[in-house]
N, C-alpha and C positions, 0 to 999 in steps of 0.2 A: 627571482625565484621561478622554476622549470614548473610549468601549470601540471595540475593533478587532477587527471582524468578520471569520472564517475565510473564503478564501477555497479549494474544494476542484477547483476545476477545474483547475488543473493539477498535479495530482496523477500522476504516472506511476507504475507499478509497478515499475521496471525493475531493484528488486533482488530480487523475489520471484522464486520459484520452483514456486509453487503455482500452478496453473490457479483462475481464481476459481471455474469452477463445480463443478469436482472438492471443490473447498475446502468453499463452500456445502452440497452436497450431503452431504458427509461430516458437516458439521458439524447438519444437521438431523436426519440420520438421528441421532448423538447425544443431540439432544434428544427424538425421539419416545423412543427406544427408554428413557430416563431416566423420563421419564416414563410409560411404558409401565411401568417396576417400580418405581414407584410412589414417586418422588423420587429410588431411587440415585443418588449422587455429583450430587445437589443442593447450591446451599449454601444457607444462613439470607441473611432478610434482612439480618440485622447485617452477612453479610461482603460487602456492597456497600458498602462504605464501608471506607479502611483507612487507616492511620499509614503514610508510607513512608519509611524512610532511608536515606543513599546506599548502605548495607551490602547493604537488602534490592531496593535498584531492581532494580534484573538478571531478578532470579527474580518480584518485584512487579508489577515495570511491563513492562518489555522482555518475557521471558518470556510472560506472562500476555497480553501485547498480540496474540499470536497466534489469541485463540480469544475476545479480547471487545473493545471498545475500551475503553482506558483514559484516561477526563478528569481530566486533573491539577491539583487547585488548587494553586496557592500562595501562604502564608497569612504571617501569625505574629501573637502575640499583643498586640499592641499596635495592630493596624491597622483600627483602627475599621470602615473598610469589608470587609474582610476577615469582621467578624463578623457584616456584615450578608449576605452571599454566598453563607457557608460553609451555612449552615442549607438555604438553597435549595436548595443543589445536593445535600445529603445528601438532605433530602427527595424530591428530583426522583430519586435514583437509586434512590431505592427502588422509587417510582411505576413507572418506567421499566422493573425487575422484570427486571433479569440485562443488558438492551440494553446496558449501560455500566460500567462499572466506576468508582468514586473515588476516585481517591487524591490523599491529603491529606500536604501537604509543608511544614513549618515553615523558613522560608526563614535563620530565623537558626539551627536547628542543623545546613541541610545548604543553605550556602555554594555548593559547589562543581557540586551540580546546579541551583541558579538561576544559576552561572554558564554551564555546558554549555548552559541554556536559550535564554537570550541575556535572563533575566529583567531587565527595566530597574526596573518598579515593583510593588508589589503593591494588592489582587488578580491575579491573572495568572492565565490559565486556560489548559490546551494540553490537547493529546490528542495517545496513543500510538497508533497502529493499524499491527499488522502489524511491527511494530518500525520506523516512521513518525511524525516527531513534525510536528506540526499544530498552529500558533498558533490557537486559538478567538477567545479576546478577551480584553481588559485593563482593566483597573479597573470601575467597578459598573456594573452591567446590570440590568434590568428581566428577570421573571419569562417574560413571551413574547417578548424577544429570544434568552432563554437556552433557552427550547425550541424552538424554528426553530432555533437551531444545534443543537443536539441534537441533534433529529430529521434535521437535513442529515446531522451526520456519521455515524448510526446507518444512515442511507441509503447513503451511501458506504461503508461499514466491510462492509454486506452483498452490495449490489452489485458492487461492483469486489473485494472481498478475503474475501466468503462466509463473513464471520463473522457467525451470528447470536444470539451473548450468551452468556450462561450458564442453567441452571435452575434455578430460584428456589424450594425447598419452604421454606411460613411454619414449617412445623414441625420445620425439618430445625434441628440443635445449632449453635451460633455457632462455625465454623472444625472443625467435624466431618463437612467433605466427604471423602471419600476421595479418594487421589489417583491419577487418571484412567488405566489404563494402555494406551497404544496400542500397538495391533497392529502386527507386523512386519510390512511387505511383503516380496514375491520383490526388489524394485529399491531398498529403501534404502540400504542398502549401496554402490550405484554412486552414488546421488543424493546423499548424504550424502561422497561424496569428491568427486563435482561439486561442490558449495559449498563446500570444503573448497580445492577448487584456485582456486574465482573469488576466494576471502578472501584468496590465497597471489598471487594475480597471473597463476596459469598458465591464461592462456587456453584453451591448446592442451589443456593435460588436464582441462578442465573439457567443451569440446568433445568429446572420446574418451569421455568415461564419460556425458554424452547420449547420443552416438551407441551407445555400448553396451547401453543400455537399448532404443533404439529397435530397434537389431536382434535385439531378439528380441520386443518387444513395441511395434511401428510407429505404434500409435495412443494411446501415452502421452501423455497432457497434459500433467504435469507435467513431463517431458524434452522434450516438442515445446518448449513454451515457453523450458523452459531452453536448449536450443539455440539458438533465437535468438537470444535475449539473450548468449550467451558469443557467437557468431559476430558480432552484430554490434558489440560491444568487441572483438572480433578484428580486426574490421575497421578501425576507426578507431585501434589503437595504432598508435602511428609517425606517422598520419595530419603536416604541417600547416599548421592548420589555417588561417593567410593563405593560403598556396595554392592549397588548397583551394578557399577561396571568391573568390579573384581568378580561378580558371581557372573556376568555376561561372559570374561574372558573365561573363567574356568569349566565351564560348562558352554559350549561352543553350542551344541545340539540341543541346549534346553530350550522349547517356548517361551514359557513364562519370565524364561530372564535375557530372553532375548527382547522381546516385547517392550519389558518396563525400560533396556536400555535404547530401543527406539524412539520409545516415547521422549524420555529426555533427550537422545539427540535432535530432536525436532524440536522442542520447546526453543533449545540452545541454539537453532539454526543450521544445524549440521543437515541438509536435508535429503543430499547425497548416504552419506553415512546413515541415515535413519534407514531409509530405502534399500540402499545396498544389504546391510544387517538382515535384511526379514527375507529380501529374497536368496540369499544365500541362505539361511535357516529353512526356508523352504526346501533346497534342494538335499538338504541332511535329515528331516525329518516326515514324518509318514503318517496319516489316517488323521484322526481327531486334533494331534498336535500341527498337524501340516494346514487342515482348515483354521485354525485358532489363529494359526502367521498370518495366511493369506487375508483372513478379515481385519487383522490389524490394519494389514499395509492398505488394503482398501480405504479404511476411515483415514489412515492417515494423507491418501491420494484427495478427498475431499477437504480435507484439513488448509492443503497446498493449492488446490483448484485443479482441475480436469484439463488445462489448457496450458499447464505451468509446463516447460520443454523438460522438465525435469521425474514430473509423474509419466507426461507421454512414453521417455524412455525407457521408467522404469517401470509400466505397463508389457511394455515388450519382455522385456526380460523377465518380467513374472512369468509370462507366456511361454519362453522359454524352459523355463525352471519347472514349469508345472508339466510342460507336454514334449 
C-alpha cells in the first residue's frame, strides 16, 4: 500500500481554548527555566519512546498531546513491514530530542483504539496534537519522506498550538521525570467551568464565564479567543442550514445572510469560503451594512488566529476590498 501523506492545512483550532502564542510563550519559558537548573523535570531519552494501551491512552497520548506532539505508530508482531518502520521512527525521536513523542500501539492487543483510528492496515502512523488526531501516513515510507512529515507536523504543533517539545537530559533516569506542577492562575477557575459548559452543551454559560474573566481582565487571550468561539456555536445553533444557504445564494448583497452563511461555513471548516464570502460582500455593499461584514470577518480572523496564512491573506484582501 502507496503511504498517504498528512495533509495539515486545514487544520482549525476551533476546540482549543489556548491562544497559540500565550501557549508558545508559556511553554518555552518552561524549557529555558529547566534548563536553566540544570535538567529539572527533564526526561531521559529512553522516555521518547513508550508502550501504549487502551488503559493508559488518556493520560499517554490525549493528556501528554498538550505539551508535545504525539506520533503514534501502529504495529504488531507479525507485520514484517512494521518491523522495518518501527526502528526508524524510534530512532528519529530520539534524534528529534523531546520535538515528538512515540508511541507505540500493538494493534492486536488494543483492537478498539485501531478501531477509534479508523485503522484499515498496518503500519499506520497518526499524530496527536493538542488532543487532535492527524493521519501522517500508511504503510512503508522511506527515511526523507518520514522527516518532511515530521518536521511539517513539529512546524504546525509549534506554530499554530505553541508547543515546543519536551527537555531531553542524556543523563536524566529512564521515567524519573517529576511530575510538572502548574501554577494556579487568578482565572482558571472561570476558564475551567467555560470548557466545562462547552463539553455540557451550554452555550450560554460558557459565554458568561468568558465574559467574566474579561471583565476584569479585557486583554485575556485565552478568554478573547474562547469567546469567540462559544459566541460563534451560539450563533449557528438552531441555525438551518438549507436556508441558510438558499437565502445566501438568492440575495448575493445581503449582510445579514451573508454573515450567518459565514458563520456556518467556518464551524464546517470551509475557512477559505467563510472568508472569501464576507470579503466579497464587502465589496457589494456600502455604509452600516459594509461595517456589520467587516466586523464579522474580524471575529471570525480571531476565531482562526492572527498567524493562520490563511487570515493573513485574507487581511490583504479586506484591504483591498475596503481601499
Amino acid at each position: 500500500m502507496q503511504p498517504r501523506n498528512m495533509s495539515m492545512s486545514g487544520v482549525v483550532d476551533l476546540a482549543a481554548v489556548k491562544a497559540a502564542q500565550e501557549a508558545k510563550a508559556k511553554a518555552e519559558q518552561a524549557r529555558a527555566e529547566a534548563a536553566r537548573q540544570g535538567g529539572g523535570g527533564a526526561v531521559s531519552p529512553a522516555d521518547l519512546v513508550i508502550d501504549v494501551d487502551e488503559a493508559g491512552f488518556e493520560h499517554e497520548v490525549l493528556q501528554r498531546s498538550a505539551e508535545v506532539p504525539v506520533v503514534i505508530d501502529f504495529w504488531a508482531e507479525w507485520c514484517q513491514p512494521c518491523k522495518q518502520l518501527s526502528p526508524v521512527l524510534e530512532r528519529l525521536a530520539v534524534e528529534y530530542n523531546g520535538r515528538f513523542l512515540l508511541a507505540k500501539i500493538d494493534v492486536d492487543a488494543n483492537q478498539m483504539l485501531m478501531q477509534q483510528f479508523g485503522v484499515q492496515g498496518i503500519p499506520a502512523v497518526f499524530a496527536v496534537v493538542a488532543g487532535q488526531a492527524l493521519p501522517l501516513f500508511q504503510g512503508a515510507a522511506g527515511e526523507a519522506q518520514i522527516r518532511q512529515t515530521l518536521d511539517q507536523l513539529v512546524q504546525v504543533a509549534e506554530q499554530r498550538f505553541g508547543l515546543t517539545g519536551l527537555v531531553v537530559d542524556p543523563d536524566a533516569e529512564p521515567g524519573g521525570a517529576p511530575a510538572e506542577e502548574i501554577p494556579v492562575g487568578p482565572y482558571d477557575a472561570l476558564l475551567e467551568a467555560a470548557v466545562q459548559a462547552l463539553d455540557a452543551g451550554d452555550l450560554a454559560g460558557a459565554v458568561q464565564a468568558y465574559q467574566n474573566v474579561l471583565s476584569e481582565d479585557p486583554g485575556h487571550p485565552e478568554a478573547q479567543l474562547g469567546l469567540a468561539q462559544a459566541e460563534l456555536l451560539q450563533r449557528v445553533q438552531g441555525m438551518d442550514p438549507q436556508r441558510v444557504r438558499r437565502d445566501a445564494a438568492e440575495k448575493p448583497a445581503d449582510a445579514a445572510a451573508q454573515i450567518a452563511a459565514a458563520d456556518l461555513d467556518l464551524v464546517g471548516g470551509h475557512v477559505e469560503d467563510a472568508f472569501g464570502r464576507l470579503i466579497e460582500t464587502v465589496r457589494r455593499t456600502a455604509g452600516d451594512d459594509r461595517d456589520e461584514v467587516r466586523r464579522r470577518l474580524l471575529e471570525l480572523f480571531e476565531v482562526v488566529g492572527a498567524e493562520d496564512p490563511r487570515v493573513i491573506g485574507a487581511r490583504r484582501a479586506l484591504a483591498r476590498a475596503l481601499f
